[in-house]
NUNU-745493 format. One line per 10 residues: number of its first residue (from 1); their letters; for each residue z negated, x negated, y of C-alpha. Coordinates in Angstrom, 2 decimals. Each point is the difference from the previous one (the first is absolute). Layout:
NUM> a> Z X Y  ...
***
This chain:
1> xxxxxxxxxx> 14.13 -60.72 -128.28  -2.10 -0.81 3.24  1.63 -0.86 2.90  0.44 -3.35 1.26  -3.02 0.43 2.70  -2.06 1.17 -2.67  -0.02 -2.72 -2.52  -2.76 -1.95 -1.14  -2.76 0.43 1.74  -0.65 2.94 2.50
11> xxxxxxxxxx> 0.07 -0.85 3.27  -1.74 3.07 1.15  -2.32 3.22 -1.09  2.60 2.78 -0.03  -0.84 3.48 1.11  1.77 2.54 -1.28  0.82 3.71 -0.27  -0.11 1.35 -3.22  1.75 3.53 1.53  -1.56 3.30 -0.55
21> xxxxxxxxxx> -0.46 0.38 -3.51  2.51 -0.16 -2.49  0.39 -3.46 -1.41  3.57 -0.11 0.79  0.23 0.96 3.54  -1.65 -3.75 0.77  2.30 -1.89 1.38  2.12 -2.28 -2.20  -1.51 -3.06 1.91  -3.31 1.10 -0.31
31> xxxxxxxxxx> 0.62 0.42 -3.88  1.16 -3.53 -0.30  -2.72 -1.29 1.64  -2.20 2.36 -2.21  1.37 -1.60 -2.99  -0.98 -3.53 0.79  -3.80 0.24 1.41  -2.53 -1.28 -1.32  -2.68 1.64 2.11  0.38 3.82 1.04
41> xxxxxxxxxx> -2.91 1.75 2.10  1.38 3.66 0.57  -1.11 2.76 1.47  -1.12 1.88 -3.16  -1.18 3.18 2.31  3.73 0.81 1.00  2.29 -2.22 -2.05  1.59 1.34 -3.27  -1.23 -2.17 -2.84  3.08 0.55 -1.63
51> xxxxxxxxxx> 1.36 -2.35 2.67  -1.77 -2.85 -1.69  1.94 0.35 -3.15  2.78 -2.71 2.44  -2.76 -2.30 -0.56  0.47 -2.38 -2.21  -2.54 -0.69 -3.48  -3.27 -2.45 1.04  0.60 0.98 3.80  -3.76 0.70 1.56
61> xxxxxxxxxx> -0.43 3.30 1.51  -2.56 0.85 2.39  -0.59 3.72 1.34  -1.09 -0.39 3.44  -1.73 3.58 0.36  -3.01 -1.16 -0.35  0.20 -2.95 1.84  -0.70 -0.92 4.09  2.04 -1.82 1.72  -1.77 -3.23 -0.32
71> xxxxxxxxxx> 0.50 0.08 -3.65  3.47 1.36 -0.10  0.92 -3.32 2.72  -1.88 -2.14 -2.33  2.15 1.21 -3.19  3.34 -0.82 1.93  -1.09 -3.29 1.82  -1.32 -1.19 -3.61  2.94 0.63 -1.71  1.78 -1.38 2.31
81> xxxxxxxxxx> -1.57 -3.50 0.32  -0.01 -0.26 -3.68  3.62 0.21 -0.15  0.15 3.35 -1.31  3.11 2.58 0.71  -2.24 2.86 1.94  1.36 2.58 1.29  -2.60 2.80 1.90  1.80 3.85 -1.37  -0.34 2.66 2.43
91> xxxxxxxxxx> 1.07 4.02 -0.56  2.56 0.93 1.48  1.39 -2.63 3.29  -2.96 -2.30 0.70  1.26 0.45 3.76  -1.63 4.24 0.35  -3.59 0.78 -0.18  -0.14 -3.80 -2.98  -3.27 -1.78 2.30  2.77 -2.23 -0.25
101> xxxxxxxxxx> -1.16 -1.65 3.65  -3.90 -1.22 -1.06  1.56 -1.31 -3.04  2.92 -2.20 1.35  -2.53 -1.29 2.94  -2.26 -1.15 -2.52  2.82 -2.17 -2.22  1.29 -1.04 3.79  -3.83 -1.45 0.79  0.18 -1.88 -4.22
111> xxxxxxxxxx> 3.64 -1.48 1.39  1.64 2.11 -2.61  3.13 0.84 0.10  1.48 3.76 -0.62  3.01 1.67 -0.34  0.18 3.93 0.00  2.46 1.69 -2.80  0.30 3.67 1.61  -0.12 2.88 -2.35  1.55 3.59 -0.03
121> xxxxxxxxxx> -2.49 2.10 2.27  -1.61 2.96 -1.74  1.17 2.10 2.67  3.49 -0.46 -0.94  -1.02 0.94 -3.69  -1.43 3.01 1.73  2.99 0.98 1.76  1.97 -0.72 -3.20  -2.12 2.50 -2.10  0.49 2.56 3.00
131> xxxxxxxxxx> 3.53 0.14 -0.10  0.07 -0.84 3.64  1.10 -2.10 2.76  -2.21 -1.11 2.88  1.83 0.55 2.60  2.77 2.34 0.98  1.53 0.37 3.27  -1.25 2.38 2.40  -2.95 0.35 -2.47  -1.76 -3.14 -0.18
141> xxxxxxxxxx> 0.92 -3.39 0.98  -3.09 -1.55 0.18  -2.57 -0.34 -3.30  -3.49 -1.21 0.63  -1.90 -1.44 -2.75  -4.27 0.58 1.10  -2.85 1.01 -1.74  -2.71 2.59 0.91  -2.71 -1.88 1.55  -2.88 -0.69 -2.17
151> xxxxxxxxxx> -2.68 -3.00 -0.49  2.69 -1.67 1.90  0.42 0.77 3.22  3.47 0.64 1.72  0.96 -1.80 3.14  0.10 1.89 3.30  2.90 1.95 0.41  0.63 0.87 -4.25  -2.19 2.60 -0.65  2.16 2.18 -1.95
161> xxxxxxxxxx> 0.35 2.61 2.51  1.61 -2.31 2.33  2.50 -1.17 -2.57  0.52 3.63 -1.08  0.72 0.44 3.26  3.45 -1.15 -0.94  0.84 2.51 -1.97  2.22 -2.15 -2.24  -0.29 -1.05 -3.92  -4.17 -1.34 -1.16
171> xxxxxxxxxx> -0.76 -2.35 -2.42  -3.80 0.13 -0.74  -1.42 -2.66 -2.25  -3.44 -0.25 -1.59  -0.43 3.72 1.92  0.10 2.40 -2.80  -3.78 0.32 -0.65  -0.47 1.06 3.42  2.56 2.45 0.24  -1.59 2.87 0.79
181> xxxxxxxxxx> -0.92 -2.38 3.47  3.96 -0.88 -0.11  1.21 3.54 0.43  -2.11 1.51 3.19  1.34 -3.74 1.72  3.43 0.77 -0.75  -0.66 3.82 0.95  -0.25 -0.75 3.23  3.94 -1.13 0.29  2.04 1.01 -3.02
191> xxxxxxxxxx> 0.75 3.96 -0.70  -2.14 1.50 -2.82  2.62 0.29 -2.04  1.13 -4.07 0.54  0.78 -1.09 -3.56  -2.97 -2.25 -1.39  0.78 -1.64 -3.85  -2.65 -2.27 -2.01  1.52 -2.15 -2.20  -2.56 -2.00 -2.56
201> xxxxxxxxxx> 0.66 -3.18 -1.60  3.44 0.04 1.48  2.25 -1.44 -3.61  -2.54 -0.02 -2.17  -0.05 1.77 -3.32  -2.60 2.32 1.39  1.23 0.68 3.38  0.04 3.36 1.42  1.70 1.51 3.07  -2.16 2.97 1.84
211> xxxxxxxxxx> 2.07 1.72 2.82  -1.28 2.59 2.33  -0.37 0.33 4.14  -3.07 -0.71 2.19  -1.21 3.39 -0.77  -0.48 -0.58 -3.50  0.63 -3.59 -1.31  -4.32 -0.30 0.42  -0.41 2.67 -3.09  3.07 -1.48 -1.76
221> xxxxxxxxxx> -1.06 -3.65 -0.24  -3.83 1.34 -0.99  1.63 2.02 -3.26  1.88 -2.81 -0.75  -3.18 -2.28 -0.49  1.57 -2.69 2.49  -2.68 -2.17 1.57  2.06 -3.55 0.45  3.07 -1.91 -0.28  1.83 2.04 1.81
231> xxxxxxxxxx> 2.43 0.28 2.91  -0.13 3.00 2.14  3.67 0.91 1.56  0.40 2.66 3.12  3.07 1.04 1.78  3.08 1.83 -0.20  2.16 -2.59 -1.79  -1.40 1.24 -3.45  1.89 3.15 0.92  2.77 -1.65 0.61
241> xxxxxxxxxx> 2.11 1.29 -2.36  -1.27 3.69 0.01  1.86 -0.46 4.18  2.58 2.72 0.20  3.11 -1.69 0.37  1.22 1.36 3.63  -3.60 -2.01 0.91  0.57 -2.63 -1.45  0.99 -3.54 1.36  1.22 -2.50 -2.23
251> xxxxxxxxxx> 0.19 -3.75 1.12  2.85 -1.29 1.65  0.35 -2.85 -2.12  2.22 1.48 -2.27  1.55 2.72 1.92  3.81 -0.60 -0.13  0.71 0.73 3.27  -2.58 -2.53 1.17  1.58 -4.21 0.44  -1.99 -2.80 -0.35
261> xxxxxxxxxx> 0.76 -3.71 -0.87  0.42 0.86 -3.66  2.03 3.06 0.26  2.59 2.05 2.35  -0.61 3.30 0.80  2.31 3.06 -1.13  0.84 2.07 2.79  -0.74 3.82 -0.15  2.81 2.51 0.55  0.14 2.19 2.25
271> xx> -2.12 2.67 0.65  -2.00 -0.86 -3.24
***
């Protein structure tokens, strides 16, 4: 059953996320709204087709990949004035590296209105499939989501030897066919034996995890055939839990003798 916003005719083009891969890490709202369109235009480049099985029978489909944007406005604004329930499917959430901007400006100048369903970001697939967490304290607290720069240029000041420059946990989309450019940028900060891991197709029945260090994640990724759709993951947090325990620092969140609003603290004896 639709919700009550949602029934009759659309009011809007929705946008949304149709998560990394697997059809059933979209979100449940996306799904519902998946069910009930009656024009699609996905990103057939990135997006799982098996994601289109929520679709129900008779709904049109339209792989964007080979369309500009021009045609793929023209498909939603269309739709839309013929009363159809369109919603615009983008890999992964619309919101990182989706040309989500050029599109919405364009259904803002045809007066149409939008509404953006976010989706689970492939970099959090990634990090499931690792076996790792972000961020740890006094390791990383910061994670920067980039790209190495290509056909499109970086802005002043995120070259990726500035931001590596940080030292903390990298996120590099749409990267991995330039890695061999990647590594001698990161070189110039990170410690040649920084943990690097390439994860393809992040929960996909054909994804595969390659883990090596700066020194030789360039080899690594060439045996493995990987040429796109692929995140590329550097810092120590993937070695997380290979940190000997007297180095380790856990959060305080849960640390008993640590209070908060939710919970007192337990003193310590002692001398312990």
């Amino acid at each position: 059953m639709l919700p009550a916003d949602l029934s009759g005719p659309w009011a809007r083009v929705y946008v949304v996320g149709a998560g990394p891969g697997a059809p059933d890490l979209i979100t449940e709202r996306g799904r519902r709204l998946l069910n009930h369109a009656d024009r699609i235009v996905y990103a057939g480049s990135l997006v799982n087709p098996a994601v289109l099985a929520h679709a129900p029978e008779g709904a049109e489909i339209l792989d964007s990949a080979q369309m500009a944007l021009p045609e793929i406005v023209a498909a939603l604004v269309d739709g839309f004035r013929q009363g159809m329930r369109v919603v615009r499917l983008h890999t992964g959430d619309p919101s990182i590296y989706g040309a989500l901007t050029e599109q919405l400006r364009e259904l803002n100048r045809a007066q149409v209105p939008f509404e953006i369903v976010p989706g689970v970001p492939s970099a959090m697939a990634a990090a499931a499939a690792l076996g790792v967490e972000f961020t740890l304290p006094e390791v990383a607290q910061s994670v920067i989501f980039t790209r190495m720069e290509g056909r499109t240029p970086v802005p002043d000041g995120e070259k990726l030897a500035d931001l590596a420059a940080h030292g903390t946990t990298l996120v590099l989309f749409l990267s991995v066919q330039m890695i061999h450019k990647v590594v001698p940028e990161l070189a110039a900060h990170y410690a040649p034996d920084t943990p690097v891991a390439v994860v393809y197709k992040a929960s996909w029945p054909e994804q595969q995890v390659v883990r090596g260090t700066l020194t030789d994640i360039v080899d690594k990724v060439r045996a493995a055939g990987i040429k796109a759709t692929a995140l590329i993951v550097v810092g120590q947090v993937l070695d997380g839990a290979e940190i000997p325990d007297e180095a380790f620092r856990a959060s305080k969140l849960y640390d008993p003798t640590f209070g908060h609003g939710f919970r007192k603290a337990v003193r310590q004896a002692e001398g312990s």
